[in-house]
BANUTOR-743886 format. One record per atom (N, C-alpha, C): residue in one letter; chain; atom name; z, y, x. Coordinates in steps of 0.05 Angstrom, whole numbers, plus 5000, padded with zeros to 4 digits. Layout:
N
+---------+--------+-------+------+------+------+
! residuo ! cadena ! atomo !   pz !   py !   px !
+---------+--------+-------+------+------+------+
!       a !      A !    CA !    Z !    Y !    X !
...
+---------+--------+-------+------+------+------+
//
This chain:
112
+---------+--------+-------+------+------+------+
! residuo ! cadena ! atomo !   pz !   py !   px !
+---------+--------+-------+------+------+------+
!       x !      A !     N ! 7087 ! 3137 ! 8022 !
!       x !      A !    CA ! 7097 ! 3110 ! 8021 !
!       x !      A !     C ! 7073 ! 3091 ! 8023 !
!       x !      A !     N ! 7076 ! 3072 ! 8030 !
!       x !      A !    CA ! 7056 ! 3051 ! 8041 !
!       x !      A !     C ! 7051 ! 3032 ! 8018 !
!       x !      A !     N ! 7029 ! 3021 ! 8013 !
!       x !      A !    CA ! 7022 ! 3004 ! 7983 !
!       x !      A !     C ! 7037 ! 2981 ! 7986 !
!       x !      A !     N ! 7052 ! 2970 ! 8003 !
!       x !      A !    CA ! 7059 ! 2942 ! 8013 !
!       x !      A !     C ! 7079 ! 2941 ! 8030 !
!       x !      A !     N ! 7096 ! 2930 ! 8033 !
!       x !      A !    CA ! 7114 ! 2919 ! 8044 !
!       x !      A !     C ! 7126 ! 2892 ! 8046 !
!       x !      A !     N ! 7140 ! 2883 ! 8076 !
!       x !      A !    CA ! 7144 ! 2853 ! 8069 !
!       x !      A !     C ! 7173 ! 2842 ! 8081 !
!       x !      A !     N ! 7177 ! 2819 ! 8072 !
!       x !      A !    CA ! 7203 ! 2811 ! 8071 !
!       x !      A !     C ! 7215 ! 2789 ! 8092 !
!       x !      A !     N ! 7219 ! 2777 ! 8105 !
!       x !      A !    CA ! 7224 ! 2748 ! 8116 !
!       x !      A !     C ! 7255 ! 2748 ! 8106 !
!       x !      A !     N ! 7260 ! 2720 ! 8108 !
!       x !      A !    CA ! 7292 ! 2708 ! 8109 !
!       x !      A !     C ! 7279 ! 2673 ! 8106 !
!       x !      A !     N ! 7310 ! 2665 ! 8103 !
!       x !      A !    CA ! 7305 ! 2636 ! 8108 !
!       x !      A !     C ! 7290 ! 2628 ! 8085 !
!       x !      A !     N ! 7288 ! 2607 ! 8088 !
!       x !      A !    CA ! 7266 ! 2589 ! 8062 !
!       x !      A !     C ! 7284 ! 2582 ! 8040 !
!       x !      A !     N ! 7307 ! 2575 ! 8054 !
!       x !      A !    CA ! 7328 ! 2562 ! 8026 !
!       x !      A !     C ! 7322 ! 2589 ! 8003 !
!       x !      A !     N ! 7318 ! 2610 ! 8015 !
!       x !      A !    CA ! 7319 ! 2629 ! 7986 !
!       x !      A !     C ! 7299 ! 2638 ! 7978 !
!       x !      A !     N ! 7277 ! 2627 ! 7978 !
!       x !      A !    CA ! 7253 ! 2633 ! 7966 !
!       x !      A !     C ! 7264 ! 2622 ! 7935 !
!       x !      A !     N ! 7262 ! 2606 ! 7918 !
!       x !      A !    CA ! 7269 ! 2599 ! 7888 !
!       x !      A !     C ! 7286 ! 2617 ! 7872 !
!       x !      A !     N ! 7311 ! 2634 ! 7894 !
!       x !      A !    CA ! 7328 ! 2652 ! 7891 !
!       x !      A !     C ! 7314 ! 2671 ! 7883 !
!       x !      A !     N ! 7305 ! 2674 ! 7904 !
!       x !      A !    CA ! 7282 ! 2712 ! 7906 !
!       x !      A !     C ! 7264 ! 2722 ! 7880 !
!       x !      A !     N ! 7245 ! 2687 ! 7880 !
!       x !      A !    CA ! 7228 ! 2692 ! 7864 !
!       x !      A !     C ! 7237 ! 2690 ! 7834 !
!       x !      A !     N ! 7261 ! 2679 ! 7831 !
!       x !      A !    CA ! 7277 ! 2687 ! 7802 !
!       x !      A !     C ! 7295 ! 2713 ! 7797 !
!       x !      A !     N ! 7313 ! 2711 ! 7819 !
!       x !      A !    CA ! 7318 ! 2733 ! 7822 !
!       x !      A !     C ! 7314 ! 2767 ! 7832 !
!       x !      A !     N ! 7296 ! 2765 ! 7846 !
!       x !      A !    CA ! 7291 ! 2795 ! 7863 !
!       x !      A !     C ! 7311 ! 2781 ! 7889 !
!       x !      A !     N ! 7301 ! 2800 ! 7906 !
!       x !      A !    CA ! 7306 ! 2800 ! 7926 !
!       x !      A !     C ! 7334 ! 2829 ! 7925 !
!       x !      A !     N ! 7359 ! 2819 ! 7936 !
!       x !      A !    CA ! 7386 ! 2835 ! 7937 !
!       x !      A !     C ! 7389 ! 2839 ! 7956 !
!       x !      A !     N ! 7414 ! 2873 ! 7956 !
!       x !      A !    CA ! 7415 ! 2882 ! 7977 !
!       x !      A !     C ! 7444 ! 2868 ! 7990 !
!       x !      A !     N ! 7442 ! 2866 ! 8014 !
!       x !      A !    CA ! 7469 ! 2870 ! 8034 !
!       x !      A !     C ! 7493 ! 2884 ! 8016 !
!       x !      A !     N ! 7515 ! 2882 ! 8032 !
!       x !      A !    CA ! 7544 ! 2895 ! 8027 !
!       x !      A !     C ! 7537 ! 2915 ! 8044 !
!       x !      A !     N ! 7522 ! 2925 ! 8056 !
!       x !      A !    CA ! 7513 ! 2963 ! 8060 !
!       x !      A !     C ! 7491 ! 2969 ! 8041 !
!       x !      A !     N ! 7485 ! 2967 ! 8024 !
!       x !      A !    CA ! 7476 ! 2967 ! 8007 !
!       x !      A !     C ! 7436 ! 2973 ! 8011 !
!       x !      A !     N ! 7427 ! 2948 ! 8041 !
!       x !      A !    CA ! 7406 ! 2948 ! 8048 !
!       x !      A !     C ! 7385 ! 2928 ! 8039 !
!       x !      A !     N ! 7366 ! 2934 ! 8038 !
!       x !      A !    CA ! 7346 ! 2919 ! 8049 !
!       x !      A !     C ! 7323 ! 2919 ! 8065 !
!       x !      A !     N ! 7326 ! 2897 ! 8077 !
!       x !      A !    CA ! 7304 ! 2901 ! 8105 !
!       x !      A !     C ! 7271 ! 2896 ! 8101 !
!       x !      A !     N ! 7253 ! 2907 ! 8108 !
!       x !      A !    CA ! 7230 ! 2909 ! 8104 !
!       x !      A !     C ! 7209 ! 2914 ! 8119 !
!       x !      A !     N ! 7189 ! 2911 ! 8130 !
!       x !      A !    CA ! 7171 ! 2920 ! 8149 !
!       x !      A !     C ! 7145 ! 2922 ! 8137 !
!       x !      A !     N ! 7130 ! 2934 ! 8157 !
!       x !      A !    CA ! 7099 ! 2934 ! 8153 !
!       x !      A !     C ! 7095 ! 2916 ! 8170 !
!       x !      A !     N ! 7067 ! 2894 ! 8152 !
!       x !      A !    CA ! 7056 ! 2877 ! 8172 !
!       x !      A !     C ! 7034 ! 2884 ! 8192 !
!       x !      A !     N ! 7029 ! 2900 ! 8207 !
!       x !      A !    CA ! 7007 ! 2906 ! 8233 !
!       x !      A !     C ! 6999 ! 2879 ! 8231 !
!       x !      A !     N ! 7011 ! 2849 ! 8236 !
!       x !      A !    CA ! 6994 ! 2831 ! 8239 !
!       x !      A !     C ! 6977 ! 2824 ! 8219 !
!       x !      A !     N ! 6970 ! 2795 ! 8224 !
!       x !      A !    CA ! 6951 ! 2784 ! 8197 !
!       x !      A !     C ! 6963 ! 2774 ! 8178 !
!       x !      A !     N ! 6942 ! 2786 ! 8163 !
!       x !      A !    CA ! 6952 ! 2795 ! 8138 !
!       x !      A !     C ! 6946 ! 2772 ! 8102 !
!       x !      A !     N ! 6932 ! 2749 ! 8126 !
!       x !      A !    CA ! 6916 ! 2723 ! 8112 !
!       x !      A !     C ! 6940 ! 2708 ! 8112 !
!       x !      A !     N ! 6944 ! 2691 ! 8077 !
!       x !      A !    CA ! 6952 ! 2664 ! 8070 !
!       x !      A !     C ! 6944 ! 2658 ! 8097 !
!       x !      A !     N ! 6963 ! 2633 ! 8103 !
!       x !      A !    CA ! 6965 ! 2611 ! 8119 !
!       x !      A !     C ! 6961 ! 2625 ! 8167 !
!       x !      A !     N ! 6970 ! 2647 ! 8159 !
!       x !      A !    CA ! 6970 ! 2661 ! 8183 !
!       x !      A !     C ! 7001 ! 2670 ! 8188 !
!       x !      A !     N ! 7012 ! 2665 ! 8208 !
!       x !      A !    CA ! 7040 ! 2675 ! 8217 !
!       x !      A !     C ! 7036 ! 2712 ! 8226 !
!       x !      A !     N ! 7045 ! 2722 ! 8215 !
!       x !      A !    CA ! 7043 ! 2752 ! 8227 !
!       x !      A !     C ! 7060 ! 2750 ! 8246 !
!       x !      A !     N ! 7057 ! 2768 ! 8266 !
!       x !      A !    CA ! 7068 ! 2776 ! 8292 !
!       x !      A !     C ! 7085 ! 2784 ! 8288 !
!       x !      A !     N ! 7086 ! 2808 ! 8270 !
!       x !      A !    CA ! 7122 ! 2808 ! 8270 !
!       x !      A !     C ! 7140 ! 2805 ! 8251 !
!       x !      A !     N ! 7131 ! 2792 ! 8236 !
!       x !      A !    CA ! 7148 ! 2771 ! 8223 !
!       x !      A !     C ! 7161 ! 2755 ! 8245 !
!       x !      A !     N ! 7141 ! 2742 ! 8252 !
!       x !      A !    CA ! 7147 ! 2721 ! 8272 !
!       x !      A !     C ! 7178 ! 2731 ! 8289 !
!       x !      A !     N ! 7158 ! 2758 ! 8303 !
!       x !      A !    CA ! 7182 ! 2772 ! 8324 !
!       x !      A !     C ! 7207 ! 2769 ! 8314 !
!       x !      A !     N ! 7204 ! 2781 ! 8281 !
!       x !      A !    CA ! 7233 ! 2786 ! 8268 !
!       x !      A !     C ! 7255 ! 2768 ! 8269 !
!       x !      A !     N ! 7243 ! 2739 ! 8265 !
!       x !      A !    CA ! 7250 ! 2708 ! 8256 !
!       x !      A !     C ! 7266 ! 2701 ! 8284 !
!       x !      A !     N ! 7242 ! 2700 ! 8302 !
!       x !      A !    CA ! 7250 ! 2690 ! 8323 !
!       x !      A !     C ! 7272 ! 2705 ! 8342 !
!       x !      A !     N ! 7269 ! 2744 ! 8342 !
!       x !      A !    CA ! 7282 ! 2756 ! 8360 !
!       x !      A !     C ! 7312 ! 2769 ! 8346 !
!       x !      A !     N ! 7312 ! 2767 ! 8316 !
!       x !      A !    CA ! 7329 ! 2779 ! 8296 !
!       x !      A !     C ! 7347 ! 2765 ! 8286 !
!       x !      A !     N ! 7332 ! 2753 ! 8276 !
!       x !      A !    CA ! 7350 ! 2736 ! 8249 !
!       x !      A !     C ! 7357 ! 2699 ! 8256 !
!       x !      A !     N ! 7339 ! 2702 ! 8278 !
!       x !      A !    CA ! 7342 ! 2679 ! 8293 !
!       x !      A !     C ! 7340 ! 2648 ! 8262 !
!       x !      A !     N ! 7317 ! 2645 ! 8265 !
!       x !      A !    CA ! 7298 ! 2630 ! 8236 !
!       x !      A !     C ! 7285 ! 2617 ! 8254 !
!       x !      A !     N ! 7284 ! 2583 ! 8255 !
!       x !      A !    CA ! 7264 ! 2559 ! 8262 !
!       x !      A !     C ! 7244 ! 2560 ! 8239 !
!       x !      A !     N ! 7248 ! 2573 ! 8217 !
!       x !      A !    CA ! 7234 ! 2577 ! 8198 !
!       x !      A !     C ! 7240 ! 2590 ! 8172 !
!       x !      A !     N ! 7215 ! 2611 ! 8172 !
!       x !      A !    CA ! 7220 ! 2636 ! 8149 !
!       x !      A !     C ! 7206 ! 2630 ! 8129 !
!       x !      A !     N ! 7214 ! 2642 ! 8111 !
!       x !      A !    CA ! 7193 ! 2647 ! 8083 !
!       x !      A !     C ! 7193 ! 2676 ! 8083 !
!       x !      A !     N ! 7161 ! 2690 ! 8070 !
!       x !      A !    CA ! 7158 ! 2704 ! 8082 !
!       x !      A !     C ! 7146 ! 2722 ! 8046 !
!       x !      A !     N ! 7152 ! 2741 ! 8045 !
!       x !      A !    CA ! 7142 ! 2755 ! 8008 !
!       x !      A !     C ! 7134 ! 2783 ! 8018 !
!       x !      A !     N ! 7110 ! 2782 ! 7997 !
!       x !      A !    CA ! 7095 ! 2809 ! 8000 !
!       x !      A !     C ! 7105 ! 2836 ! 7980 !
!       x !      A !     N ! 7118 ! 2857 ! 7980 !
!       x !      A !    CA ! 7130 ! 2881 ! 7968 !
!       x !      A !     C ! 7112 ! 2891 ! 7959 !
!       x !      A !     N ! 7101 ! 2890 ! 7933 !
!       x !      A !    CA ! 7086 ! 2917 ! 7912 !
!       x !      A !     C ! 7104 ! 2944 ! 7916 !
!       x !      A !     N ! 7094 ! 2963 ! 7937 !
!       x !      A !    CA ! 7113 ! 2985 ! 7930 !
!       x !      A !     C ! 7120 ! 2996 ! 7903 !
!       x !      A !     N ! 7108 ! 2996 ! 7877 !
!       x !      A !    CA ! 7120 ! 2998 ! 7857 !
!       x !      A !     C ! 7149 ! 2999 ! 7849 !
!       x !      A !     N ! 7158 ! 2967 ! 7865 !
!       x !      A !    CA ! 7189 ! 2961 ! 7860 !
!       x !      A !     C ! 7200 ! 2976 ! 7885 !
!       x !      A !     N ! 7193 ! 2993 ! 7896 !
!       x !      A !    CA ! 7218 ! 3014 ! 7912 !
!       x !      A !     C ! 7225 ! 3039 ! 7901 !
!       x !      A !     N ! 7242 ! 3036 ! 7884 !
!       x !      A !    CA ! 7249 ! 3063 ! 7874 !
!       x !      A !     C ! 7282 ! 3069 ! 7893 !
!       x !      A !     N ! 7288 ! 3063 ! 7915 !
!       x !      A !    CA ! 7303 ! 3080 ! 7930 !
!       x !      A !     C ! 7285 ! 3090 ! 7956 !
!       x !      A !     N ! 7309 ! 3098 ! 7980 !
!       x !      A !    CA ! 7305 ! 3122 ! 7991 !
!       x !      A !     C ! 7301 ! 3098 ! 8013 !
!       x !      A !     N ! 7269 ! 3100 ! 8027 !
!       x !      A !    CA ! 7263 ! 3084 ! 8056 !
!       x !      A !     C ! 7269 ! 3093 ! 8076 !
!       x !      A !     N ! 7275 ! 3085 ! 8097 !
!       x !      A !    CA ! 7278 ! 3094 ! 8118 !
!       x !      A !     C ! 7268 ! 3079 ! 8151 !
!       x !      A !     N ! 7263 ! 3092 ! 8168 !
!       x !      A !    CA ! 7261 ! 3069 ! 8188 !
!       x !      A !     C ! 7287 ! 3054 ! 8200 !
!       x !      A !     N ! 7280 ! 3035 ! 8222 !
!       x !      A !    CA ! 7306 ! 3019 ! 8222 !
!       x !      A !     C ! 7306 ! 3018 ! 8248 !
!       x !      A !     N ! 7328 ! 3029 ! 8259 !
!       x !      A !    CA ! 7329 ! 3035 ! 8286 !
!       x !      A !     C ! 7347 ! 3006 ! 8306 !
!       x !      A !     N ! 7320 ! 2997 ! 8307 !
!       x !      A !    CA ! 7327 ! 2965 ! 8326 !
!       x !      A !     C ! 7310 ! 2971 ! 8348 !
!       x !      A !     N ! 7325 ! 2955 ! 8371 !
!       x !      A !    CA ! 7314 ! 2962 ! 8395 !
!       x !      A !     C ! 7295 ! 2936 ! 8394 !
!       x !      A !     N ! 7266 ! 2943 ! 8391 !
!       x !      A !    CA ! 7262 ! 2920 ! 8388 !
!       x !      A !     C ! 7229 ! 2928 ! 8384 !
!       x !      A !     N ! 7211 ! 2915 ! 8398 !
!       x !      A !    CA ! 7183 ! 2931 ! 8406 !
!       x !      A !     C ! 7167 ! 2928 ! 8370 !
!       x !      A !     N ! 7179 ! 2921 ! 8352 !
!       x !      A !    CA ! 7166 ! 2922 ! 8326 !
!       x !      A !     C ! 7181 ! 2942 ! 8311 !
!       x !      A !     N ! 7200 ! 2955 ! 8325 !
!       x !      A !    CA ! 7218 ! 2970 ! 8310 !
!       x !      A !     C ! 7196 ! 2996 ! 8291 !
!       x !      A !     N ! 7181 ! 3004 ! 8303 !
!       x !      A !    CA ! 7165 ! 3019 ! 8287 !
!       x !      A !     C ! 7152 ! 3015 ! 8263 !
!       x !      A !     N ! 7159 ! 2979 ! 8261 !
!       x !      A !    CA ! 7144 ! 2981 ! 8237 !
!       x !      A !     C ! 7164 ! 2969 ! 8223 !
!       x !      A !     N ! 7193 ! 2969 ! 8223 !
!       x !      A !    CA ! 7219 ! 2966 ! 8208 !
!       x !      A !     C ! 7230 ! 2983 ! 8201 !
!       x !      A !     N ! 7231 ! 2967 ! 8167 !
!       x !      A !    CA ! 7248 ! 2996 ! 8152 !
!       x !      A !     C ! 7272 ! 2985 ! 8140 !
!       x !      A !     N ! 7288 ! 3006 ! 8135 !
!       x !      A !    CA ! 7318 ! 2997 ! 8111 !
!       x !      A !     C ! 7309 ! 3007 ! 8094 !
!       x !      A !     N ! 7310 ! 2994 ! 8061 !
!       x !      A !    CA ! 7306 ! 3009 ! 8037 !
!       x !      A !     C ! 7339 ! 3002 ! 8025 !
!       x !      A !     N ! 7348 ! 3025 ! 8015 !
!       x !      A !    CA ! 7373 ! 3030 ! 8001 !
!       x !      A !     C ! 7366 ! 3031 ! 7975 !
!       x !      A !     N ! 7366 ! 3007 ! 7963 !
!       x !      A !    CA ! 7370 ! 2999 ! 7936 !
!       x !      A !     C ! 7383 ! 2973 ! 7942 !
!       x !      A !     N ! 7389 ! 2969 ! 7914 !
!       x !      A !    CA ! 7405 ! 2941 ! 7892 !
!       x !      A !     C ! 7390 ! 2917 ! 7895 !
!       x !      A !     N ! 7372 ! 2924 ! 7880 !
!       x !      A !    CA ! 7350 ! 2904 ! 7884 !
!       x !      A !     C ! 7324 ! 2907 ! 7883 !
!       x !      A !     N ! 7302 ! 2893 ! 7890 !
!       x !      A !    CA ! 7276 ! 2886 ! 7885 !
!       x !      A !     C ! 7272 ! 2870 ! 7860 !
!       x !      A !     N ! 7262 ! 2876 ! 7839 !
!       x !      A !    CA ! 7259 ! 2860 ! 7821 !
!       x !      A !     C ! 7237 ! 2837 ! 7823 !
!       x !      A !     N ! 7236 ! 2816 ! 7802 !
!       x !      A !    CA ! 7221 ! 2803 ! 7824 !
!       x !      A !     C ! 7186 ! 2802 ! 7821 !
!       x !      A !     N ! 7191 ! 2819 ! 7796 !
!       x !      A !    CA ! 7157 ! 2821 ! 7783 !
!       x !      A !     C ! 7143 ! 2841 ! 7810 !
!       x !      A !     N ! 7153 ! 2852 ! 7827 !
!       x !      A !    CA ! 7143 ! 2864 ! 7848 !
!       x !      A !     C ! 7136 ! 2845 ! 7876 !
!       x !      A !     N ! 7149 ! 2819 ! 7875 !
!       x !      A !    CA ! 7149 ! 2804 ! 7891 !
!       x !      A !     C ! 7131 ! 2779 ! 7889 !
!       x !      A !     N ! 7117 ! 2776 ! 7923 !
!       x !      A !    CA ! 7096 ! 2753 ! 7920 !
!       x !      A !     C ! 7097 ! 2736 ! 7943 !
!       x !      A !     N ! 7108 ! 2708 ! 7940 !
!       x !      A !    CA ! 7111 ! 2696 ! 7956 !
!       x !      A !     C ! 7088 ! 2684 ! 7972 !
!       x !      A !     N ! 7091 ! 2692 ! 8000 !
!       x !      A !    CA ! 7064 ! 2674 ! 8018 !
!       x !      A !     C ! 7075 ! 2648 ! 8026 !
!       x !      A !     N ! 7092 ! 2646 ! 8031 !
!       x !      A !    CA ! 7102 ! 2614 ! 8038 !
!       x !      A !     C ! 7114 ! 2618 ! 8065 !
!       x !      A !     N ! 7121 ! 2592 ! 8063 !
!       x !      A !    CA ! 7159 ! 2588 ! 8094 !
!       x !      A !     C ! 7127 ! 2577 ! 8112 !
!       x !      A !     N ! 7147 ! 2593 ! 8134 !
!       x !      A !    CA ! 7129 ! 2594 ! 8161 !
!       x !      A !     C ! 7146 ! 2585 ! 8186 !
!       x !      A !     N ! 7130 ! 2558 ! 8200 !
!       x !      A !    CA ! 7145 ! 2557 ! 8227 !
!       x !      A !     C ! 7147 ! 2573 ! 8244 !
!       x !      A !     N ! 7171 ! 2583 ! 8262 !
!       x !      A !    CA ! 7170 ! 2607 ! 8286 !
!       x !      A !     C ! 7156 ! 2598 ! 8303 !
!       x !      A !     N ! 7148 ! 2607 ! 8317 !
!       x !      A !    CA ! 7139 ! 2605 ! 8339 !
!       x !      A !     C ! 7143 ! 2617 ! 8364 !
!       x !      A !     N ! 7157 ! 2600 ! 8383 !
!       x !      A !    CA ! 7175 ! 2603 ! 8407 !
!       x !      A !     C ! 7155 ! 2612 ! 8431 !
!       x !      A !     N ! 7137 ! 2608 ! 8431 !
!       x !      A !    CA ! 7119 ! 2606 ! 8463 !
!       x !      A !     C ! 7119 ! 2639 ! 8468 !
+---------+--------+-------+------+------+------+
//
């Protein structure tokens, strides 16, 4: 398992997240990737970005860093056709608690 993992969704739920943990779907998922990009405060990672812009379709994400600590279910990869797909995973748990969670901040997409 990888030391780190990370999150995007919209910004409205950052205040959510960081009180609550981050929850799963009604399939009882959560989505997750490895960042290959950069990995610096105040830098848009690549596929974050990709995710935002080609996925979830986000003018703007907020974006949290995963202490693997808080994954105590079963990871898996996430089979999206989609050139970052290698570095997307489903984790099958409830929740992320949120003492595992670290917010980097809402990021504009970037379309070009």
């Amino acid at each position: 398992m990888k030391k780190k993992y990370y999150h995007i969704t919209n910004c409205e739920n950052a205040v959510s997240i960081l009180t609550n943990g981050i929850k799963c779907n009604e399939d009882f998922e959560i989505f997750l990737f490895d960042d290959v990009g950069y990995k610096f405060l105040g830098y848009t990672s690549t596929v974050a970005n990709h995710i935002a812009k080609n996925q979830i379709f986000l003018d703007k994400y907020a974006m949290f860093e995963i202490d693997a600590k808080g994954i105590t279910g079963h990871i898996e990869n996430d089979n999206v056709a989609e050139i970052t797909a290698k570095w997307q995973y489903i984790l099958k748990q409830d929740i992320i608690k949120p003492e595992y969670i670290n917010f980097y901040g809402c990021y504009e997409t970037i379309f070009s």
